[in-house]
C-alpha positions in Angstrom: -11.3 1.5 -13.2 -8.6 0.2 -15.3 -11.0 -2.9 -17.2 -7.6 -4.5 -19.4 -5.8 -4.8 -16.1 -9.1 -6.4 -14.5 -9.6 -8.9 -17.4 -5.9 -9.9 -16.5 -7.3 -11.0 -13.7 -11.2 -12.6 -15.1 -11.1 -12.1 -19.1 -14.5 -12.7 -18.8 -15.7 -10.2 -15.8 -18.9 -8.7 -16.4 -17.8 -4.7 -16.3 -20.8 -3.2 -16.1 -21.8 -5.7 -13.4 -18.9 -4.9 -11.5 -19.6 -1.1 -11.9 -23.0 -1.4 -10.7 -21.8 -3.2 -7.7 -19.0 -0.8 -6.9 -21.9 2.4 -6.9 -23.8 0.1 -4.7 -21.1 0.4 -2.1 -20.5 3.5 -2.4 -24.1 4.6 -1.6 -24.7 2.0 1.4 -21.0 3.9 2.7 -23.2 7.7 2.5 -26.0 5.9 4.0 -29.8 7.1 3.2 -32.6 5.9 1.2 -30.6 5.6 -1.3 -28.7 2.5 -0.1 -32.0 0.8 0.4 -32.8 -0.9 3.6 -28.9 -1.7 4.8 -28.7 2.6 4.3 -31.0 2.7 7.5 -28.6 0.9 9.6 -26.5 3.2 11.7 -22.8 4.2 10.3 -21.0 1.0 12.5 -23.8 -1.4 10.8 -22.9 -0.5 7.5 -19.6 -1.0 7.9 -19.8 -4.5 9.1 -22.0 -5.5 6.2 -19.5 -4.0 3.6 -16.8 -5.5 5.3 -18.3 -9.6 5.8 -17.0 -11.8 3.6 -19.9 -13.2 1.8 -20.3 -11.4 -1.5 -18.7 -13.3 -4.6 -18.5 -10.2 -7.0 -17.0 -7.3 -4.2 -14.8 -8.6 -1.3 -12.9 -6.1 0.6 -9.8 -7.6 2.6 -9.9 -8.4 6.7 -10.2 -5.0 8.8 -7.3 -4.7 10.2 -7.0 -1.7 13.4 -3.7 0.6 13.3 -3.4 3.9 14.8 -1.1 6.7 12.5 0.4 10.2 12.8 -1.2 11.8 9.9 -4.4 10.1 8.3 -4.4 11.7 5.2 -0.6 10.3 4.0 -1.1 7.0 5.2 -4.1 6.6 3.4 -2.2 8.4 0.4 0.6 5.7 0.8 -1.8 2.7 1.1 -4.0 3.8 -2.3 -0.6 4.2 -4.0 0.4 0.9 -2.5 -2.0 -1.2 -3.0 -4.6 -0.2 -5.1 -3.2 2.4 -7.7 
C-alpha cells in the first residue's frame, strides 16, 4: 500500500485503520471462522456484502459482468490499469 499516494488523496486517513479494514476483507473473501459471522455465509453471500455500497472507509466500485478470453491477462491488464 503506497500511504504518500493515499494521503494525496485524505492527508489525514487513519493507515492502520485502513489496513485493518483491508485484512478484514480479505478474510470474509476466504470465508471461515475467521471472517466472523458474514464468513458463514455461502461464497455468493459474501460477495454481495463486500460488494454493497454502504461502508464509508472500504468501497469497491459497481460489479460490472464481462466475459474474456484469458482470465489471467485481463485481470493482469485491469490491476496495471487501475489499481497499480
Amino acid at each position: 500500500m503506497n500511504q504518500e499516494r493515499l494521503k494525496a488523496f485524505c492527508k489525514d486517513i487513519d493507515i492502520p485503520e485502513l489496513e485493518k479494514r483491508l485484512r478484514a476483507f480479505e478474510r470474509i473473501c476466504e470465508g471461515g471462522k475467521q471472517a466472523g459471522p458474514i464468513g458463514g455465509l455461502p461464497l455468493s453471500g459474501r460477495f454481495r456484502w463486500l460488494t454493497a455500497n454502504r461502508s464509508t472507509i472500504v468501497q469497491t466500485s459497481a460489479v460490472h459482468p464481462g466475459l474474456c478470453n484469458d482470465a489471467s491477462e485481463t485481470l493482469r491488464r485491469l490491476m496495471a490499469e487501475l489499481v497499480l
